[in-house]
N, C-alpha and C positions, 0 to 999 in steps of 0.2 A: 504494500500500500504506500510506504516511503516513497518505492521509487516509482511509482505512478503519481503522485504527488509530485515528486519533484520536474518529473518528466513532462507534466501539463504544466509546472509554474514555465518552465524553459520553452516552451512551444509556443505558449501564450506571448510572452516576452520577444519571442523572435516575431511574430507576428506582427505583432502591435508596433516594433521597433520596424521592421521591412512595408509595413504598410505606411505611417508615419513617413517613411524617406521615399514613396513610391510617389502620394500624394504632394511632398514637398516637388518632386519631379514635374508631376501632372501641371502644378501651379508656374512652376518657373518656365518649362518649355510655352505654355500659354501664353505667359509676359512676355519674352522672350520672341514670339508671335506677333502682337501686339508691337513689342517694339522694331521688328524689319517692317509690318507697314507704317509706324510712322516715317521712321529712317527712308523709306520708299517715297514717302508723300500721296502711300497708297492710304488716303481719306476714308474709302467707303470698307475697306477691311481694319481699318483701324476703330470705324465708329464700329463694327458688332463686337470690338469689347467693352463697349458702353454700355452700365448696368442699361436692361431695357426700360426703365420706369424714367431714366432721362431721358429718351427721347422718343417716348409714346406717345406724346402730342404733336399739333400744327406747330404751336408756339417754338415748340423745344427743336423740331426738325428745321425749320426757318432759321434759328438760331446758328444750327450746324451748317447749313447750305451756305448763312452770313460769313461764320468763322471759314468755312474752304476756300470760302471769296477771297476771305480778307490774306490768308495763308496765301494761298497763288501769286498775289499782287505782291504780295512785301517779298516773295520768294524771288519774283523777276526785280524786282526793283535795288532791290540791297544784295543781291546773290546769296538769301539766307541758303544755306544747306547744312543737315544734320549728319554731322562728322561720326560720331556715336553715340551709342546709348549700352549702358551696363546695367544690368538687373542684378539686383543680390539675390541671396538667400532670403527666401519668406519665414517669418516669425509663426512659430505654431500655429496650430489650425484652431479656432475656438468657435462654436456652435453656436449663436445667440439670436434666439427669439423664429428658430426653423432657417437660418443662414448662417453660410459658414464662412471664416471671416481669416484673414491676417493680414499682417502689413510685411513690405516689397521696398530695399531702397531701390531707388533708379537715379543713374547719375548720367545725364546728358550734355550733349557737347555741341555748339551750334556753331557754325563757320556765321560768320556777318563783315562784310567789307574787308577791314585789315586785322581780325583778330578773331576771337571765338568767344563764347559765353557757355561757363560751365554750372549747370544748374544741378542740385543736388535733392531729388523730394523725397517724401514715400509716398508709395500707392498700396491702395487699400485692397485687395482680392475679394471679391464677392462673389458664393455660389450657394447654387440651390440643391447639385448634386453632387459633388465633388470632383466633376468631370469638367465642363463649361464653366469657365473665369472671366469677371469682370473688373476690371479696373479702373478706378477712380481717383484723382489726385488729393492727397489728404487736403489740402488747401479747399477743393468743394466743398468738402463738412462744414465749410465755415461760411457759406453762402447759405442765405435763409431761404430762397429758392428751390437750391438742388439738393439742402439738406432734408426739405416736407418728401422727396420726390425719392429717399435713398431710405435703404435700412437703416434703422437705428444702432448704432455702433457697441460692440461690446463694451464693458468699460476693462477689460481684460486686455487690448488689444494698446501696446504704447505704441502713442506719434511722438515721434523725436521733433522738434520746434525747424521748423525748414530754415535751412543755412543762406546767406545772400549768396545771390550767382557770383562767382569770377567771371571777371572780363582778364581775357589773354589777349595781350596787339601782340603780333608776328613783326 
C-alpha cells in the first residue's frame, strides 16, 4: 500500500508538473503568434487575439478600422517598422471567475526615422479553454471603457508598473 501510495503521489506530481509546462507552451507559442503578425503589420491576424468582447460592437470595430488607418499612414510617413518583439515566460495560470488568466512580458523594439523606441509592457492572457489566447495590454485595464468590456482581473495575477520607453538614435 506504501508503494502504491507513493507511486500515485509521483505520477500525480509528474503530471500536474508536465501539464503546467505544456500549457505554459500553448500560451507562449500563441503570443508569440500574435507577435509575427504585429511585427508583419499583418492587422487582421493580429486583431483575432483581441479578447472578443472588445470588439463585438460597431463602435469598437470602427475604432480598429481608425487605429489600421492611422498605423499605415504614420508607417509611410516616418518609416515606422517593428524591428522586434520578445515575449517572456507567462506567470502561472490562475482561474478567476470561469477565465483563465496570466500575465506575459513583451518587450518591443520600433525603428522610427534615426533611432528606435524600446517599449517594455505586460500583456495579460485570456482564455476560456486553455487552448485559444487572448491578449491584452495591461495599460487597457486602466481604461474605463475596455475595462466594463474585459474580464475582471484576478487579484492573484501581478502587473509590474510599465517602464518608460527608451529612445535609441543610431
Amino acid at each position: 500500500m506504501k508503494k502504491f501510495i507513493i507511486l500515485f503521489t509521483v505520477f500525480f506530481s509528474v503530471t500536474t508538473f508536465s501539464f503546467a509546462q505544456n500549457q505554459s507552451t500553448v500560451i507562449k507559442t500563441e503570443a508569440l503568434k500574435m507577435a509575427k503578425a504585429l511585427a508583419a503589420l499583418d492587422l487582421e491576424t493580429y486583431a483575432s487575439f483581441t479578447y472578443p468582447t472588445l470588439i463585438s460592437d460597431k463602435t469598437s470595430k470602427e475604432k480598429i478600422k481608425q487605429g489600421v488607418d492611422s498605423v499605415e499612414k504614420y508607417r509611410k510617413q516616418f518609416g515606422i517598422k517593428v524591428k522586434s518583439i520578445i515575449i517572456g515566460n507567462p506567470s502561472a495560470v490562475v482561474t478567476y471567475k470561469k477565465v483563465m488568466q496570466c500575465t506575459i512580458p513583451q518587450t518591443m523594439t520600433v525603428e522610427v526615422l534615426n533611432g528606435s523606441i524600446v517599449t517594455e509592457t505586460t500583456l495579460i492572457g485570456l482564455s476560456n479553454d486553455g487552448q485559444k489566447w487572448y491578449f491584452v495590454d495591461a495599460m487597457i485595464y486602466k481604461q474605463k471603457e475596455a475595462k466594463e468590456k474585459l474580464p475582471e482581473l484576478s487579484p492573484e495575477l501581478v502587473i509590474p508598473p510599465m517602464k518608460k520607453p527608451q529612445i535609441v538614435t543610431e
